[in-house]
N, C-alpha and C positions, 0 to 999 in steps of 0.2 A: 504494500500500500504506500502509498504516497500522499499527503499534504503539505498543501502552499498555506502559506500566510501572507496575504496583504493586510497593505498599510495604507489606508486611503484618507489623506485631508479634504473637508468638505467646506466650503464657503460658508459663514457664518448664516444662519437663518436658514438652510439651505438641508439642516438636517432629518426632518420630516420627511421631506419628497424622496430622499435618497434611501431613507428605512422603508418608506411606504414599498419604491421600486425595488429595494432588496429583498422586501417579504415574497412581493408576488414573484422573482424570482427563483427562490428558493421551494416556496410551493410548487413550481413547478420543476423544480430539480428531482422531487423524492420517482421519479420514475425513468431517469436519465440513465442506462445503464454504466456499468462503473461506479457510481456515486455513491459515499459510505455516511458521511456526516457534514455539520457544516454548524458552522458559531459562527455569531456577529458580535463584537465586543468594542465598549465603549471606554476610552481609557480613563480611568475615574478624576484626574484632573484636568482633560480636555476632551470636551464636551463636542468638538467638531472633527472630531478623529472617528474613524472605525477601523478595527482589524478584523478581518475575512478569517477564519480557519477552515477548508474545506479539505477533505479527505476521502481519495477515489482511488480506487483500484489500482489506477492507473495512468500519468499523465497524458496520454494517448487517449483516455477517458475526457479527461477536462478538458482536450483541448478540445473534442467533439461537440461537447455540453456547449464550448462557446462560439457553436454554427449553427445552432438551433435559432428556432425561429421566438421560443421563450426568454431566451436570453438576449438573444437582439434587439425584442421588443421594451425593454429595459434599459436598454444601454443608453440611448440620447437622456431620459430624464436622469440618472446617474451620473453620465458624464457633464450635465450641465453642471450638478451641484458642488462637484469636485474641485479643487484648484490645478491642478492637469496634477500634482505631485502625488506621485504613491510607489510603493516598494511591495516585491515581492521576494518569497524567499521558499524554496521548496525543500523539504525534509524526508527521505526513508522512513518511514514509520518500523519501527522495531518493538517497540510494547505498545499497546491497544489494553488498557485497561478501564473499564468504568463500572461503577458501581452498579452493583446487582438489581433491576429496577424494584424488585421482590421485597428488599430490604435487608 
């Protein structure tokens, strides 16, 4: 498995439209094959940042996922919000551990 993490700056006020456009997104990612998980995370002292964690079988996966017509349709309102700066960083995933949902 493989996950990226970006790192995307968003213009101030601008943070709404970009969650709104990442939810719809990602509801449409749970049937993308390859696609294992995905976290949006807000950094707790700045409020106009998001980091992406997503996790997919396979790079060859994601980069599929981002020639779909779900994800395209997403893209202008997201890239408006953004300030063009963002980072990516891909990782080997070697342990996959999460809590038992059972308890």
């Amino acid at each position: 498995m493989m996950t990226v993490v970006t790192h995307v700056k968003l213009k101030p006020g601008q943070e709404p439209e970009w969650d709104a456009a990442f939810r719809e997104r990602v509801a449409a990612v749970k049937n993308q094959p390859g696609w294992v998980a995905a976290q949006l995370c807000v950094p707790a002292a700045v409020v106009n940042e998001r980091v992406v964690i997503g996790t997919w079988e396979t790079r060859a996966d994601w980069e599929a996922w981002h020639a779909t017509a779900p994800f395209e349709s997403t893209r202008s309102v997201m890239e408006a919000a953004e300030t063009g700066e963002h980072e990516e960083w891909w990782h080997e995933v070697v342990l996959d551990l999460h809590k038992d949902a059972g308890g």
